[in-house]
C-alpha positions as CSV (number, residue, x, y, z in Angstrom):
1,X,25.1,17.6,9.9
2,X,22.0,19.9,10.7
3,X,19.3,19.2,8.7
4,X,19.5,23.4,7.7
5,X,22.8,23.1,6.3
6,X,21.8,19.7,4.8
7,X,19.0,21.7,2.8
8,X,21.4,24.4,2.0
9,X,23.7,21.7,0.5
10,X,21.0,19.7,-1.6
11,X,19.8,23.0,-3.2
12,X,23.3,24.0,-3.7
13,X,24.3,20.8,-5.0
14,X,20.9,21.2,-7.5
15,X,21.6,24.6,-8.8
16,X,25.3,23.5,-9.8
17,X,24.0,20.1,-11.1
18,X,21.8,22.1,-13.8
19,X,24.2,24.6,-14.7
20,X,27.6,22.6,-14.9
21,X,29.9,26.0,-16.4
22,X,28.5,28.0,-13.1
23,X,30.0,25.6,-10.9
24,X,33.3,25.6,-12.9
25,X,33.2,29.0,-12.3
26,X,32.7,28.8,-8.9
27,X,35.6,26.8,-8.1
28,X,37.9,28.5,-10.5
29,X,37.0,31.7,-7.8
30,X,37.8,29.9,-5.1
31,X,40.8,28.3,-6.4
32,X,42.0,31.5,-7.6
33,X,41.2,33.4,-4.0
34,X,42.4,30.6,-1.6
35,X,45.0,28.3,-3.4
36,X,45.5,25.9,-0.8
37,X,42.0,24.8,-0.9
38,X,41.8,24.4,-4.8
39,X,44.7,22.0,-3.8
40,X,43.3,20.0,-1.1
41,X,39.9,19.1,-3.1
42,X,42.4,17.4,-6.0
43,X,44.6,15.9,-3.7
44,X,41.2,14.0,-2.2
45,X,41.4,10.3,-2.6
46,X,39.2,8.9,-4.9
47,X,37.5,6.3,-2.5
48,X,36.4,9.1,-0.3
49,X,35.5,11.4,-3.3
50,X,33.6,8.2,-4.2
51,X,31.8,8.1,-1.2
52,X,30.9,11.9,-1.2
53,X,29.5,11.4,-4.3
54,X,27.1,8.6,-3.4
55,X,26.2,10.7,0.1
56,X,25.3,14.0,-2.0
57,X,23.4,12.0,-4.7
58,X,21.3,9.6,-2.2
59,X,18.3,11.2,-0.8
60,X,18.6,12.3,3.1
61,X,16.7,10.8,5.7
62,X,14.8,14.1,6.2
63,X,14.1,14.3,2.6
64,X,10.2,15.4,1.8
65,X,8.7,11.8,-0.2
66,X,8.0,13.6,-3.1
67,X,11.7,14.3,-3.4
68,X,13.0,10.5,-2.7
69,X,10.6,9.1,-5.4
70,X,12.0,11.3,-7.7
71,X,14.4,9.1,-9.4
72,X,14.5,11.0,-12.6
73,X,16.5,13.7,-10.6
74,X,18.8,11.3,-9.3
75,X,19.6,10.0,-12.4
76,X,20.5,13.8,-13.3
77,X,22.3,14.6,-10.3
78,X,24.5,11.7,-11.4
79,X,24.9,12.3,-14.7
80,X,26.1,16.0,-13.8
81,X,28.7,14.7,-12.2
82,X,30.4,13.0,-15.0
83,X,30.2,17.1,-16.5
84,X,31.8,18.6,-14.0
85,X,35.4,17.9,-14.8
86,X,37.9,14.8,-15.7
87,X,38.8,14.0,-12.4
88,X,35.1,14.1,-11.0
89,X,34.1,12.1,-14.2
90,X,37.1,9.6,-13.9
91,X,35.6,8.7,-10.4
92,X,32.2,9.1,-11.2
93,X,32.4,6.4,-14.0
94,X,34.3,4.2,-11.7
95,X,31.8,4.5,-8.7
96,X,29.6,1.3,-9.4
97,X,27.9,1.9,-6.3
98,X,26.3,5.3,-7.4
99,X,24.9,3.7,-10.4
100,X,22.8,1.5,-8.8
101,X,21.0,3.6,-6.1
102,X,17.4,2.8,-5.8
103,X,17.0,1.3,-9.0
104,X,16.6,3.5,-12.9
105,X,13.4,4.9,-13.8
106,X,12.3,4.5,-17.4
107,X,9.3,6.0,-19.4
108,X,8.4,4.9,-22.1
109,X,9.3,6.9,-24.6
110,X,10.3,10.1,-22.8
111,X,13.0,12.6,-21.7
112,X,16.4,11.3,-22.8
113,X,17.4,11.0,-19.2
114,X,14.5,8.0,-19.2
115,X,15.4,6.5,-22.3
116,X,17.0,2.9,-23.1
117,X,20.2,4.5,-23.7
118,X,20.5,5.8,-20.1
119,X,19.0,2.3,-18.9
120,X,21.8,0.6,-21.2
121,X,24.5,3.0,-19.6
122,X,23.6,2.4,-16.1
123,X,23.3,-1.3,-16.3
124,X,26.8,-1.1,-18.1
125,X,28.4,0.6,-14.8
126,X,26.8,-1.2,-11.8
127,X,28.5,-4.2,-12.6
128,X,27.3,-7.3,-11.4
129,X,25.3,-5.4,-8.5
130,X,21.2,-6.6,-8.1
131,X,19.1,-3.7,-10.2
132,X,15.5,-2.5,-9.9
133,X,13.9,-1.0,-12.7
134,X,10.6,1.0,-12.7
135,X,8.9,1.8,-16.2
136,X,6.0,4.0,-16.5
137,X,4.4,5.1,-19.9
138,X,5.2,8.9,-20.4
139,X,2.0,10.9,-20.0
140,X,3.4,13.5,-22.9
141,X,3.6,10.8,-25.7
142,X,-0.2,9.5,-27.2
143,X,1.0,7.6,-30.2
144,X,0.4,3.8,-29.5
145,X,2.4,2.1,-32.0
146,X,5.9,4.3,-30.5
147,X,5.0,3.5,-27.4
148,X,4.8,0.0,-28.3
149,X,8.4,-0.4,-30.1
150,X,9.3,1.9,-26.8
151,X,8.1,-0.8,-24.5
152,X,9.8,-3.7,-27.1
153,X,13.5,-2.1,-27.0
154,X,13.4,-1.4,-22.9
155,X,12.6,-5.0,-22.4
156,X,14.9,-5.7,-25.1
157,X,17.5,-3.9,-23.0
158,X,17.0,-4.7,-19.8
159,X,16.7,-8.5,-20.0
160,X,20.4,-8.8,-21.1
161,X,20.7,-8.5,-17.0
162,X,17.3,-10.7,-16.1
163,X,19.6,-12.8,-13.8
164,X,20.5,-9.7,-11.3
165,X,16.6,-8.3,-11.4
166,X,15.8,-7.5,-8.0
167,X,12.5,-5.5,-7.9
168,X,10.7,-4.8,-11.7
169,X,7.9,-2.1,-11.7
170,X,5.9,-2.0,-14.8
171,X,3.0,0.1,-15.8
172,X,0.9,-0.1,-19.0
173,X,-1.8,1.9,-19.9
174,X,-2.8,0.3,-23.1
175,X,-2.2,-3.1,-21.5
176,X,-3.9,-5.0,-24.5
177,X,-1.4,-3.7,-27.3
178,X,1.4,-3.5,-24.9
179,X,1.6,-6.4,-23.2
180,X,3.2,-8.7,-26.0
181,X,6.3,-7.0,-25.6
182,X,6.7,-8.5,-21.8
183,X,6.9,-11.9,-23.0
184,X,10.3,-11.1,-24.6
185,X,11.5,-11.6,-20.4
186,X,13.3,-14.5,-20.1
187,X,11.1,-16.6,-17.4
188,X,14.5,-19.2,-17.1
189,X,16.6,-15.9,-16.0
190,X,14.6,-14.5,-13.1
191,X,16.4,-16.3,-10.1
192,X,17.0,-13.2,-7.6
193,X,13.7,-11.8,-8.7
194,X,12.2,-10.7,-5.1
195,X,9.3,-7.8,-6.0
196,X,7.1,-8.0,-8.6
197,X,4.6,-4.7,-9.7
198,X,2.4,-5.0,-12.1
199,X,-0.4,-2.3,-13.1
200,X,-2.7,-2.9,-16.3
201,X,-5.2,-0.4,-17.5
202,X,-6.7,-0.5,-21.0
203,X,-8.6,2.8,-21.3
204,X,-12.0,1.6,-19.9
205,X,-12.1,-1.1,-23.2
206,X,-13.4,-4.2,-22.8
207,X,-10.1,-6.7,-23.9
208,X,-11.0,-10.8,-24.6
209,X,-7.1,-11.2,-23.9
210,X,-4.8,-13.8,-24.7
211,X,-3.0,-16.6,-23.1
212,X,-1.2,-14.6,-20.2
213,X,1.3,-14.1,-18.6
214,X,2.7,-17.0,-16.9
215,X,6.4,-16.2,-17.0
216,X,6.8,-15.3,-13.6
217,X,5.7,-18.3,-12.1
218,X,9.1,-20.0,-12.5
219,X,10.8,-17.0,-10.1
220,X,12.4,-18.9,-7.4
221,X,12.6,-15.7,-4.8
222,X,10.0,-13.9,-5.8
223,X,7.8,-13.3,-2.0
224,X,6.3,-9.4,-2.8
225,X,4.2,-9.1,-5.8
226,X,1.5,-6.4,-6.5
227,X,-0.9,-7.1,-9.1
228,X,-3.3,-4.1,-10.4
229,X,-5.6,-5.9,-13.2
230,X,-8.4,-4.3,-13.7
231,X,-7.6,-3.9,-17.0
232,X,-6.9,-7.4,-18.2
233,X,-9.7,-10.0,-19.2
234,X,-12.4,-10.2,-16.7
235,X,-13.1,-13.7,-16.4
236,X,-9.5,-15.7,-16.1
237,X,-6.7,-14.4,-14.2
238,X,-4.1,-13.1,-16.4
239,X,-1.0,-13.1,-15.0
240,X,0.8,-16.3,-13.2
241,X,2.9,-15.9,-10.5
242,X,4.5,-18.7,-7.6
243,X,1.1,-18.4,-5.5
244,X,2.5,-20.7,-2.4
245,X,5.6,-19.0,-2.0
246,X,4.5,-15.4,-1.5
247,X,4.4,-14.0,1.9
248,X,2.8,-10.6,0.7
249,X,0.3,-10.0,-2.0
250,X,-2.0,-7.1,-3.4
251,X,-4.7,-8.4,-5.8
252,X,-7.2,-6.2,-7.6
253,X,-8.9,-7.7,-10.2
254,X,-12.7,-7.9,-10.8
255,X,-13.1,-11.3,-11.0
256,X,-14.3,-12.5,-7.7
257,X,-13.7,-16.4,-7.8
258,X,-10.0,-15.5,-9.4
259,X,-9.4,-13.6,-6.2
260,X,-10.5,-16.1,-4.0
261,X,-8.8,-19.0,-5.6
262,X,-5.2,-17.4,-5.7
263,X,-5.7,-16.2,-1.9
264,X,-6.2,-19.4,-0.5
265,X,-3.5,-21.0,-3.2
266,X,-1.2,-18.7,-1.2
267,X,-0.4,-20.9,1.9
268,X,2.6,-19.0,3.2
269,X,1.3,-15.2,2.9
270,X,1.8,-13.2,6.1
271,X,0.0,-10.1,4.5
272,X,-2.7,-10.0,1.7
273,X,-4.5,-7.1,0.5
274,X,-7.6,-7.5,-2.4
275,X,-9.9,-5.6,-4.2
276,X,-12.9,-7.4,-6.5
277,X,-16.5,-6.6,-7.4
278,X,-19.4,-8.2,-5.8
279,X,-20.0,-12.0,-7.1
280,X,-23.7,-11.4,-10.1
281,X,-25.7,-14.4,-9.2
282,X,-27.7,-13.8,-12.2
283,X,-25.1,-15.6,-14.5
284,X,-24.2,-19.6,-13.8
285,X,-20.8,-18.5,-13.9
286,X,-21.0,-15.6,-11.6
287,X,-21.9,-17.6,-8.5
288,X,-19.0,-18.3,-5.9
289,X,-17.6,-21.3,-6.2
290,X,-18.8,-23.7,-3.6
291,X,-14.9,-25.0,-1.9
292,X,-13.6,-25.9,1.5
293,X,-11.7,-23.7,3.6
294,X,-8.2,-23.5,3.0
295,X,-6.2,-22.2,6.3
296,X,-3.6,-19.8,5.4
297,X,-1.1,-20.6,8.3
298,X,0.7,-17.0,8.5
299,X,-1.5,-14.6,7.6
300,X,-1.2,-12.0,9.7
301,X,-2.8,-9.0,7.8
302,X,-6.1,-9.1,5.8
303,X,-7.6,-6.4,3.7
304,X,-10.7,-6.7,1.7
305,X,-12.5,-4.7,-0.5
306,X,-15.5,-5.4,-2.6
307,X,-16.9,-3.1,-5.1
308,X,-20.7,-3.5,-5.2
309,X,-23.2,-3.5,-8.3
310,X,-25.9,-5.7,-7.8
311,X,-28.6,-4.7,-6.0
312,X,-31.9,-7.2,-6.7
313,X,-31.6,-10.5,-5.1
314,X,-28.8,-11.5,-3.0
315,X,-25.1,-11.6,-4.8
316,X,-22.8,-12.5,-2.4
317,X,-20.1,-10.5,-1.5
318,X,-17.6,-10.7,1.3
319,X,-19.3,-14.3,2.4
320,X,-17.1,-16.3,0.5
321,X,-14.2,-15.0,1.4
322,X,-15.1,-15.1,5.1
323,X,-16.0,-19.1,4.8
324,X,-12.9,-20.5,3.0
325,X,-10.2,-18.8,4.5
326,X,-8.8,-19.2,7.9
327,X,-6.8,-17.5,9.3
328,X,-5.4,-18.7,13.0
329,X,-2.6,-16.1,12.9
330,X,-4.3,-12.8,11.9
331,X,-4.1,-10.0,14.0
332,X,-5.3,-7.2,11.5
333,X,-8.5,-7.6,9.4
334,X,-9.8,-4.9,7.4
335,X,-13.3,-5.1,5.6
336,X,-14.8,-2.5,3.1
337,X,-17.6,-2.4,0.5
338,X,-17.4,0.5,-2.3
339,X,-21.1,1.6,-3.8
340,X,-20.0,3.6,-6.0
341,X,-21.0,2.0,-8.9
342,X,-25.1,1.5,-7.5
343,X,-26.7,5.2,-8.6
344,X,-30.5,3.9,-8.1
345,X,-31.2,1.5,-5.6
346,X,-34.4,0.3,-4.7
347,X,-35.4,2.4,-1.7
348,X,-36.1,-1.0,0.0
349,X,-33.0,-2.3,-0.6
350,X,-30.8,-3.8,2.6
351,X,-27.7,-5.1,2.2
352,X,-27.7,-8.8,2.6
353,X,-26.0,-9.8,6.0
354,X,-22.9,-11.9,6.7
355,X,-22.6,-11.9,10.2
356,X,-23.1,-15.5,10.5
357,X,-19.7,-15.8,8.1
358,X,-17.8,-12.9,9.9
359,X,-18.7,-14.8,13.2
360,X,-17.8,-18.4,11.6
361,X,-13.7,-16.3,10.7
362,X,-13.4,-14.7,13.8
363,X,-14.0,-17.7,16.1
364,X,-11.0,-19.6,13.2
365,X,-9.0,-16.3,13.9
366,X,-9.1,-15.4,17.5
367,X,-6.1,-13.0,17.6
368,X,-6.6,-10.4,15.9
369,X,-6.3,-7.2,17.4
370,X,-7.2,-5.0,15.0
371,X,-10.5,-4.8,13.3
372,X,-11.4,-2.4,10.5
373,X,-15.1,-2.0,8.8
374,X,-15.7,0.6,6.3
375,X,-19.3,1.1,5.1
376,X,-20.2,-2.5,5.8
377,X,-21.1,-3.4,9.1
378,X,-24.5,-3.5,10.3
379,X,-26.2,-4.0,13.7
380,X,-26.9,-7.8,13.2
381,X,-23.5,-8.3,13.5
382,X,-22.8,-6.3,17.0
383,X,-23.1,-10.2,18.4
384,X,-20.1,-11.6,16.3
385,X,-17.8,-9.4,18.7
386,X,-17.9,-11.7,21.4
387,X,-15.3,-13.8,18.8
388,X,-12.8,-11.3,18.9
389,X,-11.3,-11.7,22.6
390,X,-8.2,-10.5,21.7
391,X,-9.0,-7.3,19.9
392,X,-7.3,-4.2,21.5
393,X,-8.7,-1.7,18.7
394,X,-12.0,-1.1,17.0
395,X,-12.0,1.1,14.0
396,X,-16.0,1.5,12.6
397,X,-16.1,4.2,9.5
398,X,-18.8,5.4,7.2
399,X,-21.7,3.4,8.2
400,X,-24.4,4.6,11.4
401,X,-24.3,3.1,14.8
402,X,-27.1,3.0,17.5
403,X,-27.0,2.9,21.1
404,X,-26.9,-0.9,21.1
405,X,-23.3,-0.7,19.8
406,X,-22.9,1.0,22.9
407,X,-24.7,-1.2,25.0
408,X,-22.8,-4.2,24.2
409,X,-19.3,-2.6,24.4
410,X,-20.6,-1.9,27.7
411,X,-18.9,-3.8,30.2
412,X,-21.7,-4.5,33.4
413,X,-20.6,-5.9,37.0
414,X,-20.7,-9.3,37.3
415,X,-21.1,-9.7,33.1
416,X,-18.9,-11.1,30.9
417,X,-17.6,-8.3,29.0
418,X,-17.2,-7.9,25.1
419,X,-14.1,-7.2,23.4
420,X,-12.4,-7.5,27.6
421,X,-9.3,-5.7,26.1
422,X,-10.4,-3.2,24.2
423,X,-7.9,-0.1,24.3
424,X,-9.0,2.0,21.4
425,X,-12.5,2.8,19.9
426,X,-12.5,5.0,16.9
427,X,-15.5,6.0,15.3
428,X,-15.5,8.0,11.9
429,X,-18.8,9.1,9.9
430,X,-21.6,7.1,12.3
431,X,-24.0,9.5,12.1
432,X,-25.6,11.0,15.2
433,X,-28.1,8.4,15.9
434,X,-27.4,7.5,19.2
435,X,-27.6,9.2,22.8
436,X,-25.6,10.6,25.2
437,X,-26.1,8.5,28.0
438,X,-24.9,5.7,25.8
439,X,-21.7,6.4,25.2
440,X,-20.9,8.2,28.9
441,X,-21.7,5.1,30.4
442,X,-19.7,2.9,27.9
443,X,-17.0,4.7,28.4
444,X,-17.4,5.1,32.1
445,X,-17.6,1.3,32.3
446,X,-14.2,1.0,30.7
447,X,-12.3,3.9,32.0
448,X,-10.4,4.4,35.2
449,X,-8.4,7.4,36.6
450,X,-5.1,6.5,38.3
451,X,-6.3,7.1,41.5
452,X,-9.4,4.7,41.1
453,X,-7.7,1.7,39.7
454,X,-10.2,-1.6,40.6
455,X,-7.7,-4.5,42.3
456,X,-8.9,-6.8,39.2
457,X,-10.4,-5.1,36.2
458,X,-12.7,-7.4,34.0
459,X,-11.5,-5.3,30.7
460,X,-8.6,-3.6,30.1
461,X,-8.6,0.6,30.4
462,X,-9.3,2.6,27.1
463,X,-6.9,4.8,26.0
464,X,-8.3,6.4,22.9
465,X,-11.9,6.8,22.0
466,X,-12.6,9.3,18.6
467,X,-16.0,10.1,17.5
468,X,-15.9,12.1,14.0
469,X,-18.1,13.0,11.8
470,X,-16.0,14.3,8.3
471,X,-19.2,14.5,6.0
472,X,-22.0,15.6,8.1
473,X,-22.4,18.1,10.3
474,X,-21.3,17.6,13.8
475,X,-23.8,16.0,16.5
476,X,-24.5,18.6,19.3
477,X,-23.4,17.7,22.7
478,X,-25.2,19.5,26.0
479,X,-22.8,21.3,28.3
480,X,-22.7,18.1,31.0
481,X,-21.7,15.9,28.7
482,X,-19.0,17.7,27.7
483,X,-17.8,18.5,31.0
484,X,-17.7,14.6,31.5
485,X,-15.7,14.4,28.3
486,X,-13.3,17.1,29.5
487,X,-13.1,15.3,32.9
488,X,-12.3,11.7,31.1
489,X,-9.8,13.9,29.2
490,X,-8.1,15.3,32.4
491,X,-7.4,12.1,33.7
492,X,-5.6,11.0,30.9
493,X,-8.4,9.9,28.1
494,X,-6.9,10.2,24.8
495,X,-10.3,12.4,23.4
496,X,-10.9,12.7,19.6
497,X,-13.7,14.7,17.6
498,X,-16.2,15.5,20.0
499,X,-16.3,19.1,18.7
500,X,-15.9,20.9,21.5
């Protein structure tokens, strides 16, 4: 099926959905006109009606996102059909498959079509299939103590089926009013709980909290679990889950040492992705903790983000994380400091270097391939390269680079080279402080048309190099160096953002 008459069909399918008596119309028409076809569509098994119903309901492969997170429309596509007419609801009700599709989305309270009852219905017709359930507060209601008892029933509701929980998305906005009603789960009934969401906000108000969550540590399959705290007490970490046996993992949560202590309690992770504030040396119990490294066997993917604040003396940041975990199996590494929250810094301020730390990971992780910096790497650290002899892309954003970033990615005769297989350089908001010369003869030093291969090349040919300035204006090229670029470029140099 083309994916024209496939749009033609879903908006069909849409309009006939909302207005029910149109499409009774419709085929009363065409029954009337062509009476052979009215008699073929009832003489349709119901298995294969079956199936068209879950093909016309499921979202197409070419399907814009927006559309396929919709669930709410789902769950009203397959409600219509239960309108259309007794046969269609006879094998709609039937169809456990097509209550189960991608899990029921629930506000809290909202639209009828989000409510408990429609929850309680669809977990009535999917049988013993695994569910996924997704509840969100509705943005319409404000009134706390209704969204409360809201919160209360859904749980209420859905933990009649705990034991067939696959994935559970929850999201509270008033996290330290709501967050009683999710220890009504059943922690001895989560045993094919694989996915675990969790967002917590509590309207920018400082919350003391309680004594957690720690329900979902007893989840023997739970591997996936995404944890969004920054709303929840900022000194313990709330919420419990089965830290060694998760292979992936997003943390944010602003306390630093929390972080750090569940990473590297995570021995089987394969991908990790955290977010903290900066560590405020000024309190005793804001230093980092002083641990041994803890080698994470399987990581493969590490992203870290620190959101800084502190700005007089030297509050670590991405150091500790850098000295007690290694990694021998990572291949991606992402690091990224946020100063957002620092308006007035002292105009001699410098950020405090880690390179000796970034150098101590990368020689504990030497294959990763893919290295990331945003906004945090200075030129003190240009040496800690030489650690990374597997790394086949370079990705520097939002912080300025010199010619001697240049001059060390330069590979000389005879030398031994930097980064030897580099294949992609890509350079995003570094300013304009460097020359010309500089980065012609890096990249002349690593590129290679295909008539001109050498017998034995020390490093390995680039393929991409992108040099972009989003925020400031563009740095002005001369016309020779441009006709260099354009020559690199007609030999097959993937060329990015050189504005011209």
């Amino acid at each position: 099926m083309s994916k024209d008459i496939r749009m033609d069909r879903d908006a069909l399918l849409r309009y006939y959905l909302k207005y029910p008596d149109k499409f009774k119309l419709a085929m009363h028409a065409i029954g009337f006109r062509v009476p052979q076809l009215r008699s073929l569509v009832h003489k349709l098994p119901y298995e294969l009606l079956e199936r068209i119903f879950i093909f016309s309901v499921a979202p197409s492969a070419d399907a814009d996102e927006r559309w396929r997170r919709r669930q709410c429309a789902r769950l009203e596509y397959v409600f219509g059909l239960t309108r259309v007419c007794a046969v269609w609801r006879r094998v709609a009700l039937n169809a456990k498959p097509l209550w189960n599709l991608n899990g029921v989305a629930i506000r809290v309270p909202g639209h009828w079509i989000h409510s408990p009852l429609a929850a309680e219905m669809f977990l009535e017709r999917c049988a013993r299939l695994p569910v996924s359930f997704h509840i969100a507060p509705d943005p319409t209601r404000k009134d706390l103590s209704l969204k409360i008892a809201g919160l209360e029933h859904i749980i209420e509701t859905i933990s009649r089926t705990a034991e067939r929980w696959e994935s559970l998305s929850i999201t509270l906005e008033d996290a330290e009013h709501e967050v009683d009603a999710l220890e009504k789960i059943p922690a001895d009934r989560l045993d094919n709980l694989e996915r675990l969401n969790l967002i917590m906000s509590n309207g920018g108000r400082q919350w003391r909290g309680g004594n957690g969550l720690t329900g979902f540590q007893h989840a023997p399959r739970l591997r996936d679990v995404i944890l969004r705290l920054n709303g929840t007490p900022n000194t313990y970490l709330f919420v419990l889950v089965p830290w060694t046996q998760l292979t992936h993992l997003v943390l944010e949560y602003d306390h630093p040492t929390s972080v750090l202590r569940a990473i590297i309690s995570c021995t089987n992770l394969v991908s990790a992705s955290i977010a903290t504030r900066q560590w405020d040396c000024m309190f005793p119990t804001g230093a980092p903790p002083t641990m041994a490294s803890t080698q994470v066997p399987h990581l493969e993917n590490l992203d870290i983000l620190i959101r800084m604040h502190y700005t007089t003396g030297e509050g670590e940041y991405l150091g500790p994380f850098l000295r007690c975990i290694e990694a021998p199996a990572l291949k991606f590494l992402s690091l990224e400091l946020d100063f957002w929250e620092i308006q007035d810094a002292p105009e001699d301020w410098e950020l405090p270097t880690c390179a000796m730390a970034l150098g101590f990971f990368l020689w504990r992780a030497p294959r990763v391939e893919d290295f990331r910096t945003i906004d945090c790497f200075t030129s003190d650290m240009l040496p800690v390269l030489l650690f990374a002899p597997a790394l086949t892309r370079l990705d520097f954003r939002d912080q300025p680079v010199f010619d001697d970033f240049f001059a060390v990615l330069k590979c000389e005769e005879g030398g031994q080279p930097v980064v030897p297989k580099l294949e992609v350089l890509e350079l995003t908001n570094v300013g304009d402080d460097y020359s010309e010369a500089g980065v012609e003869a890096m990249i002349a030093s690593r590129w290679w048309g295909n008539d001109a291969q050498p017998e034995s090349p020390a490093v390995a040919r680039l393929r991409r190099v992108k040099l972009w300035n989003e925020y400031t204006p563009p740095k002005s090229f001369t016309p020779e160096f441009e006709q260099t670029m354009k020559k690199f470029k007609s030999q097959g140099l993937d060329v990015r953002g050189f504005y011209f």
